[in-house]
N, C-alpha and C positions, 0 to 999 in steps of 0.2 A: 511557337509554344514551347516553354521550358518543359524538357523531359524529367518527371519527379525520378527520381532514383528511392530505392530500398534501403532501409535498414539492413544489417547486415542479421543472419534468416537466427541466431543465437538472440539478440536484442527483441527480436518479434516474437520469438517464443517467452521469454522470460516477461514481456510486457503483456501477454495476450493470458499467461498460466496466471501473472498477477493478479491483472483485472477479474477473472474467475475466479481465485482465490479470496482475492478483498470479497466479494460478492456471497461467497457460502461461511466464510469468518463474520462478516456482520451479519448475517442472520441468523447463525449461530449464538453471537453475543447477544442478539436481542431476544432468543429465548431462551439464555441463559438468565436471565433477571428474576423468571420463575423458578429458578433451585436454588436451592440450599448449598453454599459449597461445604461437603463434606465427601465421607469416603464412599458413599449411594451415588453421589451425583458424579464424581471425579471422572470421569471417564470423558464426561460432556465439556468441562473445564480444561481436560486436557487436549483432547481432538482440535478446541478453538486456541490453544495456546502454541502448540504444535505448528497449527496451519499458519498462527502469527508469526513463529520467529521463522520459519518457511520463508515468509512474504521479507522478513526481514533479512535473511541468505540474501533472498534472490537481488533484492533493492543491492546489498552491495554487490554481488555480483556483475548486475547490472549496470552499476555507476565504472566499475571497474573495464568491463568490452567498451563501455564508452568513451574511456579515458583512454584504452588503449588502441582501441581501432579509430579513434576519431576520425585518419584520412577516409575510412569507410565511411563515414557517416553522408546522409543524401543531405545537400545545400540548404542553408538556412534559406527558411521562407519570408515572402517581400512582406514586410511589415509596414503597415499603412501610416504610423506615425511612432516617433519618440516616444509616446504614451503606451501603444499599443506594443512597441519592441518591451519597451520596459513591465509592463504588464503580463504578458504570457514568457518569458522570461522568470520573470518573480514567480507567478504559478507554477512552473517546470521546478522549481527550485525548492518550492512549498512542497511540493508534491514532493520529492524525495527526502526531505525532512520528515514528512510526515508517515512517510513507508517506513520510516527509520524509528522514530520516535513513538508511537503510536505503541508498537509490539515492546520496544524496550520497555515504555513504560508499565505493558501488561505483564511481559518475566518479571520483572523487579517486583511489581503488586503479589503474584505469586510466590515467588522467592520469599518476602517477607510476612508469608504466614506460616514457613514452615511445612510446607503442606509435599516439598519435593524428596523431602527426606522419606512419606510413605511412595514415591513412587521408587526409591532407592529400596525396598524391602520394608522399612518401617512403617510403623504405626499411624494412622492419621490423626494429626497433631489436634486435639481437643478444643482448643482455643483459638482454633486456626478462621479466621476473619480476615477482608480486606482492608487495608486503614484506607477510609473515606477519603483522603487526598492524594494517594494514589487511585482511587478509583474517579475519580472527580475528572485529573488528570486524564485517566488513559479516558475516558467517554467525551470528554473535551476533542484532545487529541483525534479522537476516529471521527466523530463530528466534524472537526475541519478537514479531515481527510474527503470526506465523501463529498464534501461542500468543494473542496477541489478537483476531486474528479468530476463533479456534475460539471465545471467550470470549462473545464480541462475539453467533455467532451461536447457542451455545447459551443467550443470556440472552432475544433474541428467544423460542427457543420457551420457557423458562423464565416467563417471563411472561407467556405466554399460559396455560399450563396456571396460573399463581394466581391470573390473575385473569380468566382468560377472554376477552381482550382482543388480537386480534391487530395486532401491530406491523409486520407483513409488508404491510399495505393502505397504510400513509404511503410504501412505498417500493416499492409494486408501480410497472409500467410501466401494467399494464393498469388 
């Protein structure tokens, strides 16, 4: 029996603060839909924008320990076909696009209402709305995110029941 090896214990934290953090950012946004963005509500607007470009640090961060530590990293897992290498592969890869992209595109939706200049001291901007195709965009964008984490973590157990092999001990804390 092949001994799973660990992540290296910096990569488990940054994966495990993610996964927590995606989790109170989208339900954050999903009760964001009931305000108004203005200078009443900003606070709620901010706290989920914050914790997104957070998620968006840590993603490069974390693409970073793993560019550099690679010989740390524990053994690519046996993949049962060409289909399935290339498959979770593309998902691993989706998923960090999408930690990436997802938050840039909510700074940028913010950014262009203006609305950073009242956390600089100023005024909040009168006019200050989100233009509908970046909002289209970033709710897109978190949609397929979640769609690949759901993906991401039923492949974990999926791979355990084929081959009996748990993937959860490379990325325990414990």
């Amino acid at each position: 029996m092949m001994h799973m090896t660990k992540y290296p214990k910096s990569l488990i934290f940054i994966h495990w603060l993610t996964f927590f953090l995606i989790l109170i950012i989208f339900y954050i946004g999903l009760t964001l839909e009931d305000y108004e963005f203005n200078a009443a509500n900003m606070n709620r607007f901010r706290l989920h924008a914050i914790l997104g470009v957070t998620v968006l640090i840590l993603t490069v961060i974390r693409a970073y320990v793993r560019l550099t530590k690679s010989d740390q990293l524990p053994p690519k897992i046996t993949y049962y076909s060409a289909f399935h290498k290339a498959f979770v592969v593309s998902v691993h890869y989706l998923l960090y696009i999408f930690l990436i992209l997802a938050p840039l595109i909510g700074f940028i939706m913010v950014y262009q209402t203006g609305a950073l200049t009242y956390d600089l001291g100023g005024p909040f901007p009168t006019d200050a709305e989100f233009d509908a195709g970046l909002l289209l965009l970033h709710q897109i964008a978190v949609f397929i995110l979640a769609a690949l984490i759901v993906v991401h973590v039923a492949g974990v157990f999926i791979y355990k029941l084929k081959t009996g092999k748990s993937l959860l001990s490379r990325m325990s804390i414990f």
